[in-house]
C-alpha positions, 0 to 999 in steps of 0.5 A: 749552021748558025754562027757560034755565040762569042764573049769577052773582056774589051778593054778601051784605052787611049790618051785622056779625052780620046772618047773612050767614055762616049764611045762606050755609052754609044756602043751599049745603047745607055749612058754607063759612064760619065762624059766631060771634056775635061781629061781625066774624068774617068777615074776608075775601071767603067763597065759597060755591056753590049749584049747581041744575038752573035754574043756578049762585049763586056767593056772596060772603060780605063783612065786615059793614060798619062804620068801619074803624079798622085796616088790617085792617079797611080791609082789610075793607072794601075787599073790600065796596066791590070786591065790589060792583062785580062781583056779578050780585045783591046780597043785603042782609041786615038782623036783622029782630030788632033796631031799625035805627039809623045803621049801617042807613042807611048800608047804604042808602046805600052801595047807592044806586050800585049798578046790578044787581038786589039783594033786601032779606032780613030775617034772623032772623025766628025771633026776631020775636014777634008775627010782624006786626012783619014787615010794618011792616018790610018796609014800610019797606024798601019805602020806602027802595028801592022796588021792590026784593023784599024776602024775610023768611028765617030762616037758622038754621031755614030758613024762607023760604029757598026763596023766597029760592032763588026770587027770586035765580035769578029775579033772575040773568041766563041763562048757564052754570055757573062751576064743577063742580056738586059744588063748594061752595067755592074756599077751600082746606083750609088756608084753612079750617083756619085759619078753624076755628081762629079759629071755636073761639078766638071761642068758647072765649074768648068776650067776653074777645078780641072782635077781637083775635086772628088765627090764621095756618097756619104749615105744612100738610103730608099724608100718606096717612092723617094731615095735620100742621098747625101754627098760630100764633095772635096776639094784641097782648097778653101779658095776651091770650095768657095768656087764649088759653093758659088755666090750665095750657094748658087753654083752648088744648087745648080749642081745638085739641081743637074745631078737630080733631074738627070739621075731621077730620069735615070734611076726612075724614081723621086730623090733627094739630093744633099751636097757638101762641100770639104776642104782635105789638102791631100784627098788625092793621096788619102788611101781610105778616101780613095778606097770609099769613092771607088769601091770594089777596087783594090787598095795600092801600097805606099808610093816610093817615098810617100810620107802620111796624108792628113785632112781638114774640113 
């Protein structure tokens, strides 16, 4: 008798820089989600899909937790916290490589409510010499919520990866696909071009922007043969857009230069790629600004105490 098809909602959480982005484009088989080893890359609710003959994973890529500062941020976690109350499964990520502190226990914490399954994956153990530092881990893991599996992975190489496979269709309940099988995303393309761009900006920017600068796609328009995009990169400085720009405009044609290689690798397709460059002190707290770079995801009320946000070019 063959097995019954299984389906849901998984929902990757995890402190900033914990993998959660790599892990998933490693599960889905295709990059859905930009990577940087900056914390707080992932600013919004990512989705990636992982469709097997057992069945159908839909993930949720969530922001690493942390104490949110801005609206953005509250923005943030906002989508963790709604998230959480409608997955079928938690995975939660913690970097087996690094000590745990506060920020772990909070994590915990946090999950206490929640009342679907969750697997605890320790993350990067390609980083964990000797490899018996893992069993103390796990150990403690165990402690803090017993009874819960707990699978050691590493999303970079792919170790354990298809135990965790295992462990998530196990932990799914029975039903039928949500989407087609040979879809791995419901972000749009240009959602994603805007991602990229922000991807390369970490990058080439390196500990100079750490989260200061957002990218928004201004127009995106196809032809048969060329897609035509122009972005306007923010940041809250003047000093700050002087980095992005670069000596004689370097920096920011090395940026548009990785951002349209990868997407036309990407997207399969000729493109051209405009980027510029504008100072708004408080793009981060600007509701219409952070509506138009995430779209599809609900607005937030005023802050406690918020006053009105103003921008200047």
């Amino acid at each position: 008798m063959a097995e019954p098809s299984r389906a849901g909602l998984v929902a990757l959480i995890g402190r900033p820089n914990a993998g959660k982005s790599t892990l998933m484009n490693a599960l889905v088989g295709s990059k859905v989600a930009i990577v940087s080893p900056k914390p707080q890359t992932t600013r919004n609710r990512i989705v990636g899909i992982l469709t097997r003959d057992r069945g159908q994973a839909v993930f949720f890529d969530l922001p690493g937790v942390h104490r949110p500062l801005h609206r953005m941020n509250a923005r943030m976690m906002q989508e963790v916290r709604g998230s959480l109350e409608e997955v079928d499964l938690v995975l939660h990520m913690i970097d087996a490589s690094q000590p745990w502190g506060r920020g772990e226990e909070y994590l915990f914490e946090l999950l206490e409510p929640v009342k679907v399954p969750v697997i605890g994956v320790l993350n990067k153990i390609d980083l964990v010499r000797p490899r018996e530092r893992l069993l103390p881990l796990m150990d403690r893991y165990r402690e803090r919520r017993p009874s819960t599996e707990v699978v050691p992975v590493s999303a970079l190489t792919g170790e354990g990866l298809g135990e965790l496979e295992d462990a998530l269709f196990s932990a799914l309940p029975e039903g039928e696909p949500f989407y087609p099988p040979d879809l791995t995303t419901t972000q749009t393309e240009r959602f994603f071009v805007a991602e990229v761009v922000r991807e390369k900006l970490l990058h080439a920017t390196r500990d100079e922007l750490p989260y200061t600068t957002g990218v928004l796609v201004e127009s995106f328009e196809e032809d048969e043969d060329l897609l035509r995009v122009e972005a306007v990169i923010y940041v809250e400085r003047p000093s700050q857009k002087a980095i992005v720009i670069g000596k004689g405009g370097r920096t920011i044609r090395r940026i548009g230069q990785a951002a349209r290689e990868e997407l036309e690798a990407l997207l399969g397709i000729r493109m051209y790629l405009g980027l510029r460059v504008k100072v708004h002190r408080r793009w981060r707290e600007d509701p219409r600004l952070l509506a138009e770079m995430a779209p599809g995801v609900a607005a937030i009320g005023p802050l406690p105490g918020e006053e009105g946000t103003g921008g200047d070019e």
